[in-house]
C-alpha positions in Angstrom: 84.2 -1.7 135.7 87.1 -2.1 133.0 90.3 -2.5 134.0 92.8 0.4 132.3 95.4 -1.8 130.8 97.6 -0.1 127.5 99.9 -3.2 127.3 102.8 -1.3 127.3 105.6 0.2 130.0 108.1 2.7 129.7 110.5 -0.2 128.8 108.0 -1.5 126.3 105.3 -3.7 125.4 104.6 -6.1 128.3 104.1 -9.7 127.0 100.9 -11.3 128.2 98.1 -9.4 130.1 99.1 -7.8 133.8 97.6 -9.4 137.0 94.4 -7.8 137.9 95.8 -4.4 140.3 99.3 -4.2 138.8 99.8 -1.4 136.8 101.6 -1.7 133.4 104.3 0.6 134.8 105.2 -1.8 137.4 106.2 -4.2 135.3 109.8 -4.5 133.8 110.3 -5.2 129.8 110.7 -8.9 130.9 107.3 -9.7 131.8 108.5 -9.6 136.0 106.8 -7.5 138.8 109.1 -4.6 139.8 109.6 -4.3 143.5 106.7 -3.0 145.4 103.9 -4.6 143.4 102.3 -8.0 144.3 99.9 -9.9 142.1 96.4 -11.0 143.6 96.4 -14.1 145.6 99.8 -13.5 147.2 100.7 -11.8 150.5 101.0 -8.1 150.5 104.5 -6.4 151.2 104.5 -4.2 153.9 102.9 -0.8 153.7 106.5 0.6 154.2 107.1 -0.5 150.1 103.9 1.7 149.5 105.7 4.7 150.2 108.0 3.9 146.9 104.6 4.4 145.0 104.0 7.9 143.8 100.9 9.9 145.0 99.7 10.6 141.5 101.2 9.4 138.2 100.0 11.7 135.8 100.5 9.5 132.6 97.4 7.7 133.8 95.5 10.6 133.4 96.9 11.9 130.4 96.1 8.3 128.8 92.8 8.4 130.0 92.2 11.9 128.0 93.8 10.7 125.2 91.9 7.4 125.0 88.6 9.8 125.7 89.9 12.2 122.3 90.3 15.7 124.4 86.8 15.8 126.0 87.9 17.1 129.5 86.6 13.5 130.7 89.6 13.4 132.6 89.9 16.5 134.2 86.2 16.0 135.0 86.5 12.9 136.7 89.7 13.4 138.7 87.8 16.8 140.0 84.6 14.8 141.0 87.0 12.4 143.0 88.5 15.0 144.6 85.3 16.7 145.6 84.1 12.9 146.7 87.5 12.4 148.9 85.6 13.2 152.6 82.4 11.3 151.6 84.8 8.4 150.2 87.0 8.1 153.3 84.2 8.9 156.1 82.3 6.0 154.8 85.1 3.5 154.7 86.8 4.3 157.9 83.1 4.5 159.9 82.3 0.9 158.5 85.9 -0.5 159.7 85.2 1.5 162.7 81.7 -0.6 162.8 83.6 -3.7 161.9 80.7 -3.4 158.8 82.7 -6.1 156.8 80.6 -5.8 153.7 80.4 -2.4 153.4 84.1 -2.0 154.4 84.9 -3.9 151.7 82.7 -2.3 149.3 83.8 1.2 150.1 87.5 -0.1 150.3 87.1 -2.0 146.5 85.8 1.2 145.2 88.8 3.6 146.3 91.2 0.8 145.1 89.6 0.9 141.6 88.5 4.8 141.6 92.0 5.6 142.9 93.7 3.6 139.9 91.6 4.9 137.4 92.9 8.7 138.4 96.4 7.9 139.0 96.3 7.7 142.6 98.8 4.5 142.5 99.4 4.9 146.3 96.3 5.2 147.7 95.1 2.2 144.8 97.8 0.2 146.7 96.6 0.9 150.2 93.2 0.5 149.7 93.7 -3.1 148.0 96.1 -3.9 151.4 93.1 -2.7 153.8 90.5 -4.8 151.3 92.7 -7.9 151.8 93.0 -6.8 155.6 88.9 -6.9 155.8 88.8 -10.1 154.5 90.9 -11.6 156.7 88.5 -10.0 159.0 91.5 -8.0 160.9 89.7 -5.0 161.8 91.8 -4.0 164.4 94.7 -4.2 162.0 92.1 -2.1 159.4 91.4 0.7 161.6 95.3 1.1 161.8 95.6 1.0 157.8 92.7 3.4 158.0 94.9 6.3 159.2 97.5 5.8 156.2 94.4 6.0 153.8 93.0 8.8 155.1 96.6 10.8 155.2 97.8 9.9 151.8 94.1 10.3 150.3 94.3 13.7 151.5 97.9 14.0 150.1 96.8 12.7 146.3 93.5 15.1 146.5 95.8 17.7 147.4 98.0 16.6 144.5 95.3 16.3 142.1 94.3 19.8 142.8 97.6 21.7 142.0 98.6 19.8 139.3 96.3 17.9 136.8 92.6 20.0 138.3 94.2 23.3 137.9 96.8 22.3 135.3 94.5 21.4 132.4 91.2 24.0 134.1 
């Protein structure tokens, strides 16, 4: 998959390209992390920082139909992960409920990118703590994370749906 990267912030062009998982908006006009954002490779903050993230940043997908001319590609693709949501989630919290670690992982990598690519900057952010919780092999600590995902994936879906589905349908 490509990573969605513009360069740029809403304090300007960000010098150098952005650790992989850290948006361009969560980086200040300095180059620096803001608060609640941790590059790869260094330990998570606690899921309490998550909470600063917002459900769905709509510039994301307003970029993404811009980049795509106008197709709909957008609206298209945030309504196909909304209709995927229960699928999505059963499958990841059954496999941590399995202690599956492969296919934990799997599932939980594909919300964290899916999630980015349609805005869902929370839910990106707490699928990418419960992939690095899965490969420390913590399932106990997983199946805990696992509630948060499921509640705020049903908030962003919920989101999605009055706002960017219905806005732009």
């Amino acid at each position: 998959m490509h990573s969605h990267d513009s360069g740029t912030s809403a304090g300007g062009p960000v010098p150098g390209p952005l650790p992989a998982g850290i948006p361009p908006d969560r980086v200040t006009s300095g180059g620096s992390i803001s608060p609640g954002m941790t590059p790869p490779g260094q330990s998570a903050p606690p899921q309490e920082v998550v909470e600063l993230l917002p459900l769905v940043d709509a510039a994301v997908l307003a970029e993404l139909e811009e980049e795509l001319a106008g197709t709909g590609m957008a609206q298209r693709f945030a309504r196909d992960y909304a209709a995927l949501w229960d699928q999505r989630c059963s499958r990841l919290a059954s496999a941590v409920q399995r202690h599956d670690g492969d296919s934990a992982l799997d599932a939980a990598i594909s919300l964290k990118i899916s999630s980015a690519m349609v805005g869902g900057l929370r839910l990106a952010r707490l699928a990418e703590l419960l992939e690095a919780v899965i490969r420390s092999g913590d399932f106990g600590q997983g199946k805990v994370l696992m509630e948060r995902v499921a509640q705020d994936g049903s908030l962003t879906v919920t989101e999605l749906r009055s706002t960017f589905i219905l806005e732009t349908g």
